[in-house]
N, C-alpha and C positions, 0 to 999 in steps of 0.2 A: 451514482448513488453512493453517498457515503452510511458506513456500517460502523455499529461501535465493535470490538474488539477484545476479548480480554485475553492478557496472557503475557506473562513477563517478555517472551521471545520478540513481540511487535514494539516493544518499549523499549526494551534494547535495540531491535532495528532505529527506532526514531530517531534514539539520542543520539547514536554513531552518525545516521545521518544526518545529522543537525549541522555537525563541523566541516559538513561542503557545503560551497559555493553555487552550487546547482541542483535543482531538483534529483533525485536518485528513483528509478522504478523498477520494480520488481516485479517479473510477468512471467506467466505460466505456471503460476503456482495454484495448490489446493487453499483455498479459503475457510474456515472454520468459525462463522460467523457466532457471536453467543446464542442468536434467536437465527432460527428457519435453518435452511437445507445448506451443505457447501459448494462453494462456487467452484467448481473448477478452471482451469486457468484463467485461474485470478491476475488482478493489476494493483500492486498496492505502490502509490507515488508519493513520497515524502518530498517536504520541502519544508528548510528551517526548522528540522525537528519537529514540524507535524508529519502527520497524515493528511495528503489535502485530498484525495481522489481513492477509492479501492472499492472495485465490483467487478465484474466478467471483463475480458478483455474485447467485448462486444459494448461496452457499457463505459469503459475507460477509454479515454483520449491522454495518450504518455505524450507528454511535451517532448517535443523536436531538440532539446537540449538538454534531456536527462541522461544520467549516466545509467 
């Protein structure tokens, strides 16, 4: 389930991860969604400088080729 986000630090995450080559994920984190409660070990997976994927790691499938 993708969530919108606000906060310079996820936009920074993106754009860094924009300039690899491969999916990058990020797991076991606290999530701080703008609306509703936060997710605890979160899964946030960029690719191409999005966001394509971030919700519980119950909820997230991290691609087999992320860093």
């Amino acid at each position: 389930m993708l969530k919108a986000f606000h906060g310079l630090t996820f936009g920074l995450i993106a754009a860094v991860s924009g300039l690899t080559a491969q999916p990058t994920a990020y797991v076991g984190a606290k999530l701080l969604p703008v609306t509703g409660d936060p997710i605890e070990n979160g899964v946030m997976v960029i690719d191409g400088g999005k966001i394509i994927a971030i919700g519980s790691a119950a909820d997230v499938s991290v691609p087999a080729h992320a860093e």
